[in-house]
PASEBA-1860 file (N, C-alpha, C; in nm, 3 decimals):
! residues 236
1> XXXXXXXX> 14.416/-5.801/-0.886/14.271/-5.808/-0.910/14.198/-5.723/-0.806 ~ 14.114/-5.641/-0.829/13.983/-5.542/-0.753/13.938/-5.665/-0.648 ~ 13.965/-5.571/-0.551/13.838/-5.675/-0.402/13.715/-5.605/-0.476 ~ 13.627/-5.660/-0.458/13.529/-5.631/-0.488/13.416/-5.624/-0.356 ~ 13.462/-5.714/-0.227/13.408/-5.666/-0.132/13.407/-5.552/-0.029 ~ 13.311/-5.502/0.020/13.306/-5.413/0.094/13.402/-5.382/0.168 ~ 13.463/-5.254/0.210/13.528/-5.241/0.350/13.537/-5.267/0.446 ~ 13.386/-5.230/0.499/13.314/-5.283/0.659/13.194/-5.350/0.588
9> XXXXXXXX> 13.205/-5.474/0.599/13.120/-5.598/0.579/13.033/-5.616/0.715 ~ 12.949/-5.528/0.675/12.851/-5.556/0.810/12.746/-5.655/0.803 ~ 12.716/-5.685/0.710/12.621/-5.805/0.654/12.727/-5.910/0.702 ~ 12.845/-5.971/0.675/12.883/-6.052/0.710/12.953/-6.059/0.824 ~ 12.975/-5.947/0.900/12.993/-5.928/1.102/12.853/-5.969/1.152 ~ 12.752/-5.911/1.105/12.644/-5.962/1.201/12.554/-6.129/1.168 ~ 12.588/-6.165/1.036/12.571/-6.319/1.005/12.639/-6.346/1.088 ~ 12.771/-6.354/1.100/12.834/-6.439/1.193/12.823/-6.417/1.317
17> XXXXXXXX> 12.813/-6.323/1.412/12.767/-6.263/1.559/12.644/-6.381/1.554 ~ 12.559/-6.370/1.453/12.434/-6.453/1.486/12.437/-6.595/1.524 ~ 12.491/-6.652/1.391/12.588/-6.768/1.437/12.632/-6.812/1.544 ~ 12.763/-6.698/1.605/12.806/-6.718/1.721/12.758/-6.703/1.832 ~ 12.636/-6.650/1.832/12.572/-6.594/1.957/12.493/-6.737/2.100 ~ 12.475/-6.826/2.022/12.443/-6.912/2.115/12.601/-6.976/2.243 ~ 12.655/-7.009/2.160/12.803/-7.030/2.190/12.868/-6.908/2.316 ~ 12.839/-6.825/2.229/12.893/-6.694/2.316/12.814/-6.667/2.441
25> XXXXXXXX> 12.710/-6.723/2.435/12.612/-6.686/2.534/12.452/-6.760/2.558 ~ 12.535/-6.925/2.624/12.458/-7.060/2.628/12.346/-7.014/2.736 ~ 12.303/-6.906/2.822/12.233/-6.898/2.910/12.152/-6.795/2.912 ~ 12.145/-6.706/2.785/12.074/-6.582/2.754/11.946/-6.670/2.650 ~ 11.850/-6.600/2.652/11.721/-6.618/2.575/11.716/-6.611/2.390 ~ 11.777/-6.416/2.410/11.776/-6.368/2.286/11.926/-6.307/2.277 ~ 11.922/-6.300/2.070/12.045/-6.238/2.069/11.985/-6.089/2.125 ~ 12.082/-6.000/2.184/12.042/-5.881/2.207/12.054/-5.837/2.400
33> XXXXXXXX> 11.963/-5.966/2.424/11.990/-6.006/2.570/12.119/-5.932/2.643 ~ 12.219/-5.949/2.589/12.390/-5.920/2.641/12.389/-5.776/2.632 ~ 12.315/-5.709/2.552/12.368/-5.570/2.589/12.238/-5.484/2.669 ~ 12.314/-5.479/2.766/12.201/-5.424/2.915/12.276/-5.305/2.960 ~ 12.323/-5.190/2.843/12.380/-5.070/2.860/12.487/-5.037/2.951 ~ 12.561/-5.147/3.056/12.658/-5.084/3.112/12.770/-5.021/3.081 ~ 12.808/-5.071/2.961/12.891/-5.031/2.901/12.865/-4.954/2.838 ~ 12.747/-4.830/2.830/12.718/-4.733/2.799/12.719/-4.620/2.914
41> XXXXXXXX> 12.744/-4.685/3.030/12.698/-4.611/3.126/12.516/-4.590/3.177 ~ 12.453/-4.632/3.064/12.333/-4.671/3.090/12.193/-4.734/3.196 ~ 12.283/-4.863/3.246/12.195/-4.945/3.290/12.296/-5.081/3.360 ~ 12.235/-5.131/3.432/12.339/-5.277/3.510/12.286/-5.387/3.480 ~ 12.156/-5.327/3.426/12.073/-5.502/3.416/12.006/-5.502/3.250 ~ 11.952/-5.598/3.221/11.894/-5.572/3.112/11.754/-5.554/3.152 ~ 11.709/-5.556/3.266/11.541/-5.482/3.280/11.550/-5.377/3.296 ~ 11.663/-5.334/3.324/11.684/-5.156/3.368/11.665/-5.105/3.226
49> XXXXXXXX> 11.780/-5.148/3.102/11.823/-5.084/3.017/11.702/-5.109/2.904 ~ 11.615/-5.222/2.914/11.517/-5.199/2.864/11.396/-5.119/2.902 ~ 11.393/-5.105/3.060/11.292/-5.022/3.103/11.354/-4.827/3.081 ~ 11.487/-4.850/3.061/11.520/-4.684/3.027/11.449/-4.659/2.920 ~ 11.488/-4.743/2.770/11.437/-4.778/2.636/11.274/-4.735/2.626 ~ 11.203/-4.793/2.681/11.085/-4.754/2.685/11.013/-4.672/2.697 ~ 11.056/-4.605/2.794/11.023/-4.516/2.871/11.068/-4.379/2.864 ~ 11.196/-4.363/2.786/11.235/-4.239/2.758/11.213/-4.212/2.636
57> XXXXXXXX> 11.240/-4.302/2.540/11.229/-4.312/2.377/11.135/-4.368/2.295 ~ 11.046/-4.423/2.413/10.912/-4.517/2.333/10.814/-4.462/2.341 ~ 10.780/-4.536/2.431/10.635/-4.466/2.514/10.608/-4.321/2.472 ~ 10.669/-4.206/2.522/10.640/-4.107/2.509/10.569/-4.023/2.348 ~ 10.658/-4.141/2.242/10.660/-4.096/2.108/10.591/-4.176/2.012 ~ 10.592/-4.279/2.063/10.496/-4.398/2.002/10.323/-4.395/2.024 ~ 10.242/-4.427/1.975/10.139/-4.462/2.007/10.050/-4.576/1.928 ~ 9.942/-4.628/1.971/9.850/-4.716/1.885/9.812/-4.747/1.755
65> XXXXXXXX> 9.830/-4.573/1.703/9.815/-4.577/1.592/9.924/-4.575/1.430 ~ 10.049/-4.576/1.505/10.172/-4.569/1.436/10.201/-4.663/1.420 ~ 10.259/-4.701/1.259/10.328/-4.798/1.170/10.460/-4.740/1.206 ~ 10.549/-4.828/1.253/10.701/-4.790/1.301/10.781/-4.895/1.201 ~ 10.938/-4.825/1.200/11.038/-4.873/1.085/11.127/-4.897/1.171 ~ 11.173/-4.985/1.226/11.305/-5.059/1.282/11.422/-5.048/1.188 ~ 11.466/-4.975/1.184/11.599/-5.029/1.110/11.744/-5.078/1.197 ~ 11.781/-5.186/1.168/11.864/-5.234/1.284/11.801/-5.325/1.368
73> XXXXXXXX> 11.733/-5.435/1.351/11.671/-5.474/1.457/11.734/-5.574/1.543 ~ 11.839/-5.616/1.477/11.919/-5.739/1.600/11.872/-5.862/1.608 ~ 11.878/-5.873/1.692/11.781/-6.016/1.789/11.642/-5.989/1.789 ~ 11.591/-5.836/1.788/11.471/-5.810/1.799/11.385/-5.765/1.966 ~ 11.552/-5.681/2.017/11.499/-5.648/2.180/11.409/-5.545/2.191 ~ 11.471/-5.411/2.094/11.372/-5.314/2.088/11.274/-5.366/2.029 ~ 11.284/-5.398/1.923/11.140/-5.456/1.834/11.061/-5.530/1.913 ~ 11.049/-5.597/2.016/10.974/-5.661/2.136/10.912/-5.517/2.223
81> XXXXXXXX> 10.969/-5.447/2.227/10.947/-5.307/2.325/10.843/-5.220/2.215 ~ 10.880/-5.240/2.083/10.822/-5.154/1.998/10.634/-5.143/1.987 ~ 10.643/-5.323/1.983/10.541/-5.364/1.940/10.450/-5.328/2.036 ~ 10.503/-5.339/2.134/10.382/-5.304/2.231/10.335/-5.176/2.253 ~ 10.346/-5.105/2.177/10.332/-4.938/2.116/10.243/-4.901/2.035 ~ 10.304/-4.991/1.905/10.254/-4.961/1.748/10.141/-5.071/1.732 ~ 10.102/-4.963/1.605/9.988/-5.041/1.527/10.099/-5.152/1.453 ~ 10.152/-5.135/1.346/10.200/-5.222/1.337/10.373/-5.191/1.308
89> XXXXXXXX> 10.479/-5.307/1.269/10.622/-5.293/1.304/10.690/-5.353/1.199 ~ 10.763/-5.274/1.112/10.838/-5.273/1.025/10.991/-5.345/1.052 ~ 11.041/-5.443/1.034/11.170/-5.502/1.108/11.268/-5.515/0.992 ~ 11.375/-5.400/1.014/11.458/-5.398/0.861/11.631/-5.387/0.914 ~ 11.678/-5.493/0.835/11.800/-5.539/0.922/11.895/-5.609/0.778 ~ 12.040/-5.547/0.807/12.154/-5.597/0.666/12.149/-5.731/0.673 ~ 12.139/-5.819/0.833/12.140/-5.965/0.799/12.042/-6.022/0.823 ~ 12.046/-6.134/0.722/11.896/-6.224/0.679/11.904/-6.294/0.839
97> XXXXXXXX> 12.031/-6.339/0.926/12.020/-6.427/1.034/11.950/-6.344/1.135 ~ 12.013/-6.237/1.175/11.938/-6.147/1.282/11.790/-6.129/1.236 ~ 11.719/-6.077/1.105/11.593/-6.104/1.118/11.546/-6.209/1.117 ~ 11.611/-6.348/1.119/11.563/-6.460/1.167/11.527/-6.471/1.301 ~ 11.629/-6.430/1.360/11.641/-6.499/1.491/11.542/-6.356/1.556 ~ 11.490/-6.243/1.501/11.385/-6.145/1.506/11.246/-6.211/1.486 ~ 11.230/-6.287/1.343/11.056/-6.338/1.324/11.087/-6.479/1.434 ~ 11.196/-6.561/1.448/11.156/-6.640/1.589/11.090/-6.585/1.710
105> XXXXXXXX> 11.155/-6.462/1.740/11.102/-6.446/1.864/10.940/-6.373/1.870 ~ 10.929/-6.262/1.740/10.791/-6.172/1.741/10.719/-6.219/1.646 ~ 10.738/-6.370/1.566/10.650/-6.414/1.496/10.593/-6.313/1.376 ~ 10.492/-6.321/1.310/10.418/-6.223/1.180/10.263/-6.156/1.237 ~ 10.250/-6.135/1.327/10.134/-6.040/1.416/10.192/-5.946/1.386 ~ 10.127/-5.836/1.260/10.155/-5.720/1.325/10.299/-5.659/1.274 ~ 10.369/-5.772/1.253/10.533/-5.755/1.178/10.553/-5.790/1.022 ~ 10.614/-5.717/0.995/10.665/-5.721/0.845/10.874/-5.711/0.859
113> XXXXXXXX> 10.899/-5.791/0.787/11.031/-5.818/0.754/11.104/-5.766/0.610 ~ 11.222/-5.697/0.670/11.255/-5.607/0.510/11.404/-5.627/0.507 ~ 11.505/-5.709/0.419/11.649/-5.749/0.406/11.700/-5.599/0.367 ~ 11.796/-5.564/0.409/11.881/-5.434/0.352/11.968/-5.494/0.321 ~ 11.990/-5.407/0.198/12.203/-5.396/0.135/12.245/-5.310/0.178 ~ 12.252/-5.253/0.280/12.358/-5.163/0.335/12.359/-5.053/0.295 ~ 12.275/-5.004/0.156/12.335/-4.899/0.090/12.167/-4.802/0.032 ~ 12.128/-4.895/0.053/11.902/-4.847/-0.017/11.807/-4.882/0.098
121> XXXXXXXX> 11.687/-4.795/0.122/11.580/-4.849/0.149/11.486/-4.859/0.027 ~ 11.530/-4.900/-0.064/11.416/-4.941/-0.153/11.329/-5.040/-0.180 ~ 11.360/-5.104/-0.070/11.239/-5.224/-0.013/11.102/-5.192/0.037 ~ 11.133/-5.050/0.137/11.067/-5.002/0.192/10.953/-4.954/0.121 ~ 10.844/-4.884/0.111/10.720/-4.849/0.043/10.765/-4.690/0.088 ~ 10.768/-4.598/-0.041/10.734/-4.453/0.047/10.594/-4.446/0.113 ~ 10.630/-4.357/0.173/10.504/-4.304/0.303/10.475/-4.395/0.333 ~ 10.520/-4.497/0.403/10.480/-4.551/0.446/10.440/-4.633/0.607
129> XXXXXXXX> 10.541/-4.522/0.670/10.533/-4.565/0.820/10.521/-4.419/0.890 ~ 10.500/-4.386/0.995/10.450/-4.257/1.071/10.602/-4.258/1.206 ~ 10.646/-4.362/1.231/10.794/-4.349/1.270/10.930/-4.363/1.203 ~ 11.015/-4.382/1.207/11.133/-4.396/1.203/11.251/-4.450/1.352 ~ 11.238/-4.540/1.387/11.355/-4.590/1.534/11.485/-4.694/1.440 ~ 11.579/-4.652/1.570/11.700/-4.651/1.482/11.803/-4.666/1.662 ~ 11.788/-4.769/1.709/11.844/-4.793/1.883/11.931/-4.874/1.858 ~ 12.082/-4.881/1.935/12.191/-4.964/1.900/12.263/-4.996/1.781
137> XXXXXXXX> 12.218/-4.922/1.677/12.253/-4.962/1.531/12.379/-4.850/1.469 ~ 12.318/-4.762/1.469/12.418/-4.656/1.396/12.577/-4.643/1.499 ~ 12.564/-4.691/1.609/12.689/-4.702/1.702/12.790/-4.799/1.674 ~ 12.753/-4.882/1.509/12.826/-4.937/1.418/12.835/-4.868/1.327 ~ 12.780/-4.794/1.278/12.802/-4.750/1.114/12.867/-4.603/1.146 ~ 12.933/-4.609/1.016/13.009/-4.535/1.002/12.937/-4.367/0.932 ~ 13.000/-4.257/0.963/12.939/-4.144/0.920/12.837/-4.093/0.786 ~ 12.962/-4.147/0.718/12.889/-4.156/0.553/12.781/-4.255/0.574
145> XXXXXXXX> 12.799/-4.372/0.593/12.691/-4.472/0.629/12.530/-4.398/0.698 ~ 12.568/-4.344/0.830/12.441/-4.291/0.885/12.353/-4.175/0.785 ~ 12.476/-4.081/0.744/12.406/-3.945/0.643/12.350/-3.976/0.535 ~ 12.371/-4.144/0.460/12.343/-4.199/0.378/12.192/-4.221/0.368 ~ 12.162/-4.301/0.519/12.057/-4.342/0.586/11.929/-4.230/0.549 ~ 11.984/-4.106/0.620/11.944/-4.014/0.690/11.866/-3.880/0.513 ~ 11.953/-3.933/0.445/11.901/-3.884/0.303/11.754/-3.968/0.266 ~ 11.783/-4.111/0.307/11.623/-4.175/0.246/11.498/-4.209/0.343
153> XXXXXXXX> 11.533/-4.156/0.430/11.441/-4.182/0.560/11.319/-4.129/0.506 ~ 11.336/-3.981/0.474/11.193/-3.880/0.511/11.109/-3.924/0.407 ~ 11.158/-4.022/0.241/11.087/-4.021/0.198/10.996/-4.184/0.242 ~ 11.014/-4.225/0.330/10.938/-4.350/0.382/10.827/-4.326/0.432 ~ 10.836/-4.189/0.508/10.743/-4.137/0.652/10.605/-4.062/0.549 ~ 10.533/-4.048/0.691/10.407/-4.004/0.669/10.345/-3.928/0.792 ~ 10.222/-3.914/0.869/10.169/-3.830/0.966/10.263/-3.778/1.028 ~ 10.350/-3.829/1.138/10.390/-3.709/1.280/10.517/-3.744/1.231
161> XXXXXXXX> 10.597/-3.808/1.096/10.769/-3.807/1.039/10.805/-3.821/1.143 ~ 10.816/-3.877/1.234/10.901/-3.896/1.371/10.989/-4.029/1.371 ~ 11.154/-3.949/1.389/11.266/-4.046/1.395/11.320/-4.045/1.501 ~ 11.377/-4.157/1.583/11.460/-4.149/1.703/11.573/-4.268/1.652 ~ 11.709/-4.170/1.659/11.784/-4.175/1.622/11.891/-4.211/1.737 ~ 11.999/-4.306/1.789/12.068/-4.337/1.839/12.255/-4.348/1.796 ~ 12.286/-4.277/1.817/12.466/-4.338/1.797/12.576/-4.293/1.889 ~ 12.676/-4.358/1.822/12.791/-4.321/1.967/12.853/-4.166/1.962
169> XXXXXXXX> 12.909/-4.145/2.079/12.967/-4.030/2.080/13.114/-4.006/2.137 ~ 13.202/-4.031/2.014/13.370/-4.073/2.057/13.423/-4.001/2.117 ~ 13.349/-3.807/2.189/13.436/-3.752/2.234/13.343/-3.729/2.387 ~ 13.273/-3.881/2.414/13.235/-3.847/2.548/13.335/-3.893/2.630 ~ 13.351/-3.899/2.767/13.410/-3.965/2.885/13.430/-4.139/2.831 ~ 13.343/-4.231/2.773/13.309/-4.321/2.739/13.343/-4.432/2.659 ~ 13.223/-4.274/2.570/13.288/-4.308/2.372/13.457/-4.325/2.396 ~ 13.533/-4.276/2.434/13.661/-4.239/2.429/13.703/-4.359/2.450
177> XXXXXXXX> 13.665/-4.385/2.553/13.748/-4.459/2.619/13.702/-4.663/2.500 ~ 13.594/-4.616/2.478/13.595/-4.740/2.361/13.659/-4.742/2.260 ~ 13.700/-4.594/2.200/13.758/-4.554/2.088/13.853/-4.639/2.133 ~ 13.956/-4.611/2.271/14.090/-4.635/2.245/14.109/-4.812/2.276 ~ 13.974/-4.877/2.326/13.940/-5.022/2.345/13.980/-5.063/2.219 ~ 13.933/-4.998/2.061/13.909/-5.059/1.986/14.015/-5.026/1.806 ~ 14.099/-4.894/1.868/14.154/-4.859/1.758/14.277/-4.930/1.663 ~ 14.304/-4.999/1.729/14.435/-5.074/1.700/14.426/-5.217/1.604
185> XXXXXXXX> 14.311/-5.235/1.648/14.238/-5.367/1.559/14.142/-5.340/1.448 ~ 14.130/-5.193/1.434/14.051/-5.150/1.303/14.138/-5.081/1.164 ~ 14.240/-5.073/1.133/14.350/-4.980/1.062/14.356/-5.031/0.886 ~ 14.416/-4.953/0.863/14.443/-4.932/0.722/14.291/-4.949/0.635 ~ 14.216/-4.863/0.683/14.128/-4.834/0.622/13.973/-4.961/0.657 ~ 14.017/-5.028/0.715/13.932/-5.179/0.721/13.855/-5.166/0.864 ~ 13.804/-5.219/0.909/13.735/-5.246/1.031/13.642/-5.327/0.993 ~ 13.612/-5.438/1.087/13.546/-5.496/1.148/13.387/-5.464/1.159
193> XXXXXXXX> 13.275/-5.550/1.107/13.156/-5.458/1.079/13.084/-5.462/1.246 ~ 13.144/-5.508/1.326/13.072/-5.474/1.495/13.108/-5.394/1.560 ~ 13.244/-5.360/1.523/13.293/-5.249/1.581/13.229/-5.126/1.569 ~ 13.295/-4.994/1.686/13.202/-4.886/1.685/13.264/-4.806/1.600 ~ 13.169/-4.727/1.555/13.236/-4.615/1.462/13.296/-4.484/1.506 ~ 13.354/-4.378/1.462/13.400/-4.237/1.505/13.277/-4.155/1.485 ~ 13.199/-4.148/1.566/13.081/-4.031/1.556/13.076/-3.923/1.659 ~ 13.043/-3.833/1.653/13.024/-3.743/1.737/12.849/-3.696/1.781
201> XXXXXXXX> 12.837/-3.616/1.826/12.675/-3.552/1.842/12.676/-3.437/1.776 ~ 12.822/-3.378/1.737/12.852/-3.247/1.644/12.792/-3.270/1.495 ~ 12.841/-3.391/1.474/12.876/-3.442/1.323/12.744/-3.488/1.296 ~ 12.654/-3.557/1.401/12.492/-3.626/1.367/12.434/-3.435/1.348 ~ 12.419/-3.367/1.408/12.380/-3.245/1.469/12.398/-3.150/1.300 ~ 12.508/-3.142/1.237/12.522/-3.085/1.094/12.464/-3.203/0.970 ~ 12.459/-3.340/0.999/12.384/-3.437/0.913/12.238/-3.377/0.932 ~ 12.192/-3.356/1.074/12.062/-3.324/1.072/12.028/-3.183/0.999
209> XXXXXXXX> 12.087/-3.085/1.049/12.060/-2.979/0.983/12.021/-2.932/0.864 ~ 12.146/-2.974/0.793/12.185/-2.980/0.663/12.010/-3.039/0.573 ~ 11.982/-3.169/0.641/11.918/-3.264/0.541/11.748/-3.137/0.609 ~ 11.741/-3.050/0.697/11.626/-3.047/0.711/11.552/-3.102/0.877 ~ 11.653/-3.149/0.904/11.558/-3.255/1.027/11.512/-3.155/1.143 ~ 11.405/-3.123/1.175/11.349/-3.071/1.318/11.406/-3.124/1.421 ~ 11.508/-3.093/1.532/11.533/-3.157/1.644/11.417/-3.116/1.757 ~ 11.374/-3.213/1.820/11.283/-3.192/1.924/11.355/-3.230/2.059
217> XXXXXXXX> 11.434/-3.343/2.053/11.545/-3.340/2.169/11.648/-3.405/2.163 ~ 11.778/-3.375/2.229/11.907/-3.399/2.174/11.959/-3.455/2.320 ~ 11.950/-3.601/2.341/11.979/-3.645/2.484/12.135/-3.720/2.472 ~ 12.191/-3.651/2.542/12.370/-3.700/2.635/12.309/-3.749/2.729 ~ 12.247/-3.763/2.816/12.283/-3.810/2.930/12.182/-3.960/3.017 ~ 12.076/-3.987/2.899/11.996/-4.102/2.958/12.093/-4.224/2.902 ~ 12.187/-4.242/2.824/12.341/-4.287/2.792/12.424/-4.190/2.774 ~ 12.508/-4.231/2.888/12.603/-4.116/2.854/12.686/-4.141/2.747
225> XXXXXXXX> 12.744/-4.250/2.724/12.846/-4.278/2.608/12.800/-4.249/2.508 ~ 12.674/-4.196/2.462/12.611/-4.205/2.289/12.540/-4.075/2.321 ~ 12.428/-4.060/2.208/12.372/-3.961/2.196/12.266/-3.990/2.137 ~ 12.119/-3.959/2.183/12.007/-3.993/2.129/11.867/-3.929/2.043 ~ 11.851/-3.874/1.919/11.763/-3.744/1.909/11.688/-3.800/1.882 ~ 11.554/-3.741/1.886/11.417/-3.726/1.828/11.403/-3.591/1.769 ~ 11.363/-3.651/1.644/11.339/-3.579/1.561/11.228/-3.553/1.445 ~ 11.174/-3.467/1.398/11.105/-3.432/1.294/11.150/-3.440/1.134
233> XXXX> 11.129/-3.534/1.063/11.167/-3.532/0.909/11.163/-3.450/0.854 ~ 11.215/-3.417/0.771/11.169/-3.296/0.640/11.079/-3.383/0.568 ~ 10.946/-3.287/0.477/10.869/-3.313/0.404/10.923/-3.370/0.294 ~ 10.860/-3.430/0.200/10.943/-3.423/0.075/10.941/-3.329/-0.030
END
């Protein structure tokens, strides 16, 4: 008989992470809390790695008057960082638990909540937001997965099309060395939907091209293990 389920069941890795997350971590606030970039090379604390966040990828690109699109939102750490930016904040995430445990913490000021299948933004409204952020997320998904993404983005956007885009990079010092943390427990075609994916900054770099995307900056080194762009959409 046909499985009929997915490969990488990421809807049902991050239900359960959600689940597990109190358990896993009886003395943290939020889910999200736990990752404070060291293991990116990033950051030692989580005020550091949120004050990098801000400050390199927010602030600068965000402003008052921008409707921003979270995709990926987690626990809702960036989306806490976001808000204090935007006019208002789009929170769009594969599991219904993580945007739970997202409207617990940032409540409906200002926020709107959007369920993904993994595979459409057709929840989304075209033109309808003036950003695009995308932090900690794609450093799960897999290639086809991101270029997938990266096909329905531009038609969401509107004024300054501005996306900042985040994922891993398997042939850094880093990435590598997670690759080989994690290869042995992902095989015969299957993996685990938390695990990281095989990406490069080559492979995001010809996704962008290809689809149109303006690069405005292409950062290795505020994480070194990943790779972070801002970018310009194509029109439609």
């Amino acid at each position: 008989m046909a499985n009929d389920k997915p490969t990488i069941d990421y809807e049902g890795a991050w239900d359960g992470y959600a689940g597990d997350w109190q358990q896993l971590y009886p003395n943290l606030n939020h889910i999200g809390d736990e990752w404070i970039g060291m293991g990116a090379g990033a950051a030692s604390s989580l005020e550091e790695y949120n004050t990098l966040i801000e400050t390199q990828f927010i602030a600068p690109y965000i402003d008052g008057n921008d409707q921003v699109l979270e995709i990926g939102v987690g626990g809702g750490k960036t989306s806490s960082l976001l808000l204090q930016h935007c006019k208002e904040l789009v929170c769009a995430d594969i599991s219904a638990q993580m945007l739970a445990q997202t409207r617990d913490r940032l409540r409906d000021d200002r926020v709107h909540y959007v369920k993904l299948d993994g595979l459409t933004l057709s929840n989304i409204p075209p033109a309808s937001v003036d950003v695009c952020f995308c932090y900690d997320t794609m450093v799960h998904l897999e290639p086809r997965d991101i270029f997938n993404y990266l096909t329905q983005i531009p038609q969401l956007l509107r004024g300054k099309r501005l996306c900042i885009f985040h994922h891993g990079n398997t042939l850094s010092e880093l990435g590598w060395q997670k690759f080989l943390s994690e290869w042995q427990d992902n095989l015969m075609g299957r993996r685990h939907g938390c695990a990281f994916s095989v990406m490069t900054d080559g492979i995001m770099e010809k996704f962008l091209s290809h689809l149109g995307y303006k690069v405005i900056l292409k950062d290795t080194t505020s994480v070194p293990r990943d790779c972070v762009w801002v970018c310009e959409a194509p029109g439609n």
